[in-house]
LUMTI-697243 format. One record per residue (C-alpha): residue number from 1; x, y, z; residue in three letters. Coordinates in steps of 0.5 Angstrom, whole numbers. Example, Ala and Ser with C-alpha at 12.3 -4.5 7.8 and 13.67 -1.06 7.14 Angstrom:
(1,(25,-9,16),ala) (2,(27,-2,14),ser) 
END
This chain:
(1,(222,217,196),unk) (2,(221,224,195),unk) (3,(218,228,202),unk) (4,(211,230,198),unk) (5,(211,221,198),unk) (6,(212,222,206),unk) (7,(207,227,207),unk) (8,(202,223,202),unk) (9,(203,217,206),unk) (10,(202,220,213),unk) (11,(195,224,210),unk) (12,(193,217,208),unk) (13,(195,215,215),unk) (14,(192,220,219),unk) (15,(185,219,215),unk) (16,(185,212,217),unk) (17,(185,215,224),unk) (18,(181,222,223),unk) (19,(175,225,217),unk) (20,(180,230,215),unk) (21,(187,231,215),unk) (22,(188,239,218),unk) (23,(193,242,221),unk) (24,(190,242,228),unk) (25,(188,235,227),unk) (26,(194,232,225),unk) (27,(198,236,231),unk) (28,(192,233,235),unk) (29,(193,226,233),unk) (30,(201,227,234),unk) (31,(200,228,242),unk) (32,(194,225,243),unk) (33,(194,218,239),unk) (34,(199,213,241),unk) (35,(197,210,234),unk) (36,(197,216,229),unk) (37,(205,217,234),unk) (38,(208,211,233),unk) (39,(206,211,224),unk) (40,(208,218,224),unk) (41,(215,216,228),unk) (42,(216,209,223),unk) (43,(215,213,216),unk) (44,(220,219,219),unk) (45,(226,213,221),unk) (46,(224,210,214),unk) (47,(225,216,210),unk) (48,(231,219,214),unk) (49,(235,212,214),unk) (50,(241,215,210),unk) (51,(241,222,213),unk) (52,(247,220,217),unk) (53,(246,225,225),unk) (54,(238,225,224),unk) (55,(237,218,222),unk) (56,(240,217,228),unk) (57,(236,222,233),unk) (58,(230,219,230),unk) (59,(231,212,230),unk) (60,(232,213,238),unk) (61,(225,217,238),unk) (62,(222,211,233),unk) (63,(226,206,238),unk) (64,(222,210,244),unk) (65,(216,210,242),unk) (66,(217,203,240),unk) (67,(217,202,248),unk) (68,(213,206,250),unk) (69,(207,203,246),unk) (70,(210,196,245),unk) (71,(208,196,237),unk) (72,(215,193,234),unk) (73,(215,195,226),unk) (74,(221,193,222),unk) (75,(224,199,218),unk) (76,(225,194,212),unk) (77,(218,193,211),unk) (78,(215,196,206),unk) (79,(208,199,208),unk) (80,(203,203,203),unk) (81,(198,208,204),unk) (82,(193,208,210),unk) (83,(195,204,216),unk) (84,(192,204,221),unk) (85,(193,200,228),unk) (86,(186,200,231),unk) (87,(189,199,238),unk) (88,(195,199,241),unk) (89,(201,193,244),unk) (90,(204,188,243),unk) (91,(205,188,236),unk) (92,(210,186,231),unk) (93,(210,187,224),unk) (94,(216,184,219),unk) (95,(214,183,213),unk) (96,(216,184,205),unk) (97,(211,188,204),unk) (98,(204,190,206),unk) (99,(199,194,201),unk) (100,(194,200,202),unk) (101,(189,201,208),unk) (102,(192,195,213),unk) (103,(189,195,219),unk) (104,(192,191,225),unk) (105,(190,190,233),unk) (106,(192,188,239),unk) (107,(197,183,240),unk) (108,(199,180,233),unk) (109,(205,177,231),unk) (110,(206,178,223),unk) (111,(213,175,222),unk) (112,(218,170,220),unk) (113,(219,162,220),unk) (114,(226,161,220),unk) (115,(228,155,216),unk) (116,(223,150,213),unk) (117,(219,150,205),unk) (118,(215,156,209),unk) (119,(221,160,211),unk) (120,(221,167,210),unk) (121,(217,173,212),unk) (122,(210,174,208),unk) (123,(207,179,203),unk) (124,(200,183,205),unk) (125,(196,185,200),unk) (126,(191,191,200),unk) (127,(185,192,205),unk) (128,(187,187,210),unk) (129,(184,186,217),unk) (130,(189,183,223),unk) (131,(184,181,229),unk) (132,(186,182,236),unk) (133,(192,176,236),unk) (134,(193,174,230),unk) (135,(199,171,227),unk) (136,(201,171,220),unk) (137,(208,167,220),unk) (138,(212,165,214),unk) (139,(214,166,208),unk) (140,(206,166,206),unk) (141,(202,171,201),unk) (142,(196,174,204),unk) (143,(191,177,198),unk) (144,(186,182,198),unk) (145,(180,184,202),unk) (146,(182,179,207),unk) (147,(179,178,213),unk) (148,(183,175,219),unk) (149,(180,174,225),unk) (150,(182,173,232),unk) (151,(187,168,235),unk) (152,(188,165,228),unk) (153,(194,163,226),unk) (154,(195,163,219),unk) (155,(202,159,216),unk) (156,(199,158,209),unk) (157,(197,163,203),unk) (158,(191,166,203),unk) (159,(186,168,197),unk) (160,(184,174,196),unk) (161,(177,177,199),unk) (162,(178,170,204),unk) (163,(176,170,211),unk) (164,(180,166,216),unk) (165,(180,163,222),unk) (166,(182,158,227),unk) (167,(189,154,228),unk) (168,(191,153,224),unk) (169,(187,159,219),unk) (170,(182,155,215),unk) (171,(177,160,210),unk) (172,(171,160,212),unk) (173,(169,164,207),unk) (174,(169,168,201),unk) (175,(166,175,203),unk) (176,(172,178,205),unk) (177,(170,185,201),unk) (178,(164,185,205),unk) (179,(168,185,212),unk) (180,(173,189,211),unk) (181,(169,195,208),unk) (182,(168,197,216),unk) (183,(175,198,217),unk) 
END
């Protein structure tokens, strides 16, 4: 990835958190907004992963912040333009890889299965809300416009423009588009 794709990724980022994408916001957001910071951090350790003396000043600053705001996100993840952590802790995300305008809240656990036919890590596709304690578990693909509500559990693929919920997540129905379009 060439440094004009970092900056993309962060404008995306940061309009996600703010209307506009100016200096004075962005410096704003990168003091003030625990979210936009630890985005900020995890698109910067991602990009200098293989620059030997800074990956490893950033990655401590990344690993700090991690701390500091309880939101763990994994640097093999792939994850597209527009994410938005709505509130902060208590967060884990590992995935393969999760598409455009991704929003996740407090308390969710997107994460492995170890063994099993479902073992593995999921795949997130595009416009997708993880409510306040969701967890999306196993080697699973979660469509577009998808809508997961609070406390589910979802260890089984899930359609594009679904809302689930529930333990285990069942579809309770297909309007996903309508849902996530506030997000």
């Amino acid at each position: 990835m060439k440094y004009t794709g970092i900056k993309y990724l962060l404008k995306a980022d940061l309009l996600r958190q703010r209307s506009n994408t100016k200096f004075f916001t962005f410096i704003k957001c990168l003091i003030f907004n625990t979210s936009f910071k630890i985005c900020f951090w995890y698109r910067y350790a991602k990009y200098y992963r293989s620059t030997p003396i800074l990956s490893t000043i950033i990655y401590l600053i990344y690993r700090h912040y991690q701390f500091k705001t309880g939101i763990q996100i994994d640097l093999n993840t792939e994850i597209d333009e527009g994410l938005s952590i709505a509130h902060f802790s208590c967060i884990v995300i590992t995935a393969k890889s999760i598409g455009k305008h991704f929003t996740i809240m407090q308390g969710c656990t997107i994460g492995s299965q170890r063994g099993g036919r479902k073992g593995g890590i999921p795949t997130i596709g595009d416009n997708v809300v993880v409510c306040a304690g969701a967890k999306v578990i196993g080697n699973i693909k979660i469509g577009n416009n998808v809508m997961i509500g609070a406390n589910a559990v979802v260890v089984d693929d899930v359609p594009d423009n679904a809302v689930v919920a529930g333990i285990p997540a069942k579809i309770l129905s297909m309007n996903g588009v309508e849902k996530t379009s506030y997000y």
